[in-house]
C-alpha positions in Angstrom: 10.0 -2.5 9.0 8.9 0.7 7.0 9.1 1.1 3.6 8.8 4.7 1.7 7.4 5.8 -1.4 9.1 9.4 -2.1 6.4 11.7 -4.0 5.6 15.1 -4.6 2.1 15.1 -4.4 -0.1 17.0 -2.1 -1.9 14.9 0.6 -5.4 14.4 -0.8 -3.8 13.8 -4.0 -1.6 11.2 -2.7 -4.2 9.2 -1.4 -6.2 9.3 -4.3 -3.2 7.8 -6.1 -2.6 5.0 -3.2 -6.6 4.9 -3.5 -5.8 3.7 -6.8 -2.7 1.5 -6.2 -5.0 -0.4 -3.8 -8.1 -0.5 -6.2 -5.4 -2.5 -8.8 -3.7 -4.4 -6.5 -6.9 -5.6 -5.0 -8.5 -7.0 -9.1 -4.5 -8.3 -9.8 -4.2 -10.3 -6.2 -8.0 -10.7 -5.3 -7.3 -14.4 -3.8 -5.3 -12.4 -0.8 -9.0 -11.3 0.3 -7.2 -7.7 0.3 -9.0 -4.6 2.6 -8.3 -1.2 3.1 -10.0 1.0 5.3 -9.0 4.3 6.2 -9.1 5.2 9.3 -8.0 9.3 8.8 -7.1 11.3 5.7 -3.5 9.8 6.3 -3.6 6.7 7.7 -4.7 3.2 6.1 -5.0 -0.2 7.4 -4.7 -3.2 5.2 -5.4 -7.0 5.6 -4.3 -9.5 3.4 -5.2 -13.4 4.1 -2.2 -15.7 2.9 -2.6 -19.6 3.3 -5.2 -18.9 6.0 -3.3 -16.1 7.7 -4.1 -12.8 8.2 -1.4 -9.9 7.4 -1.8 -6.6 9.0 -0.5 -3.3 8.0 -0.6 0.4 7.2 0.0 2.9 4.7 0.8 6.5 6.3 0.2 9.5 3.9 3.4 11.8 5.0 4.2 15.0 2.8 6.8 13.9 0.1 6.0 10.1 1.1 4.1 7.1 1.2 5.4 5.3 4.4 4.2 1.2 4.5 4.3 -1.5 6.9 3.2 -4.8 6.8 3.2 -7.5 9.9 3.8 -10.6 9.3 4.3 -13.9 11.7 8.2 -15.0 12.1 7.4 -17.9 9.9 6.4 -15.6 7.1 9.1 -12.6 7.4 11.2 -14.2 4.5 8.0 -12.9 2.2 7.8 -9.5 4.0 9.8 -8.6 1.5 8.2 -10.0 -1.8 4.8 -8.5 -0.1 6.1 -5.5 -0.1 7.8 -5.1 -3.1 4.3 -6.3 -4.6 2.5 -3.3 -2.8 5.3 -0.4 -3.6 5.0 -1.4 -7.9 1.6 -0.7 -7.3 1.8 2.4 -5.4 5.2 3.7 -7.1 3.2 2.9 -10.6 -0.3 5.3 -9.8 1.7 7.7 -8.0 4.0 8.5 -11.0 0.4 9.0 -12.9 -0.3 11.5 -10.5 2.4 13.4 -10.8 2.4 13.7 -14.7 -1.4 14.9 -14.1 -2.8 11.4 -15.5 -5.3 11.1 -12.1 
């Protein structure tokens, strides 16, 4: 399941602003072991370890959005959506700064 952050950012600014997102999310949640590495200008794969379980996904720069994924095991999909919700405050939060000039 993808989720979208809507923006109106240019590319490299966008990721500095996910760059960001990530940076805080990572000092807030830093017993989820959380890693980013990006792979392309656009594209971003994330881990996050939860109970000894290792969560996969993806942030996709797109123009006018931030698309997200996350996979999680069938035992774990009723926290998909907690996950991210958790991600997309972050995300929504340094990508508004961006657009009011702030990074």
């Amino acid at each position: 399941m993808k989720h979208a952050v809507e923006h109106s950012l240019d590319i490299p600014t966008a990721r500095k602003a996910a760059d960001k997102a990530f940076e805080a999310y990572s000092q807030e949640y830093a017993q989820y072991s959380p890693t980013a590495n990006w792979s392309s200008d656009t594209h971003c794969d994330v881990t996050f370890t939860v109970k000894g379980i290792k969560l996969e996904g993806a942030l996709d720069l797109l123009p006018g959005r931030i698309d997200m994924d996350l996979d999680v095991p069938f035992w774990a999909r009723p926290f998909k959506g907690r996950a991210l919700a958790l991600v997309e405050r972050e995300v929504r939060e340094w990508v508004n700064k961006a657009e009011r000039g702030e990074i």
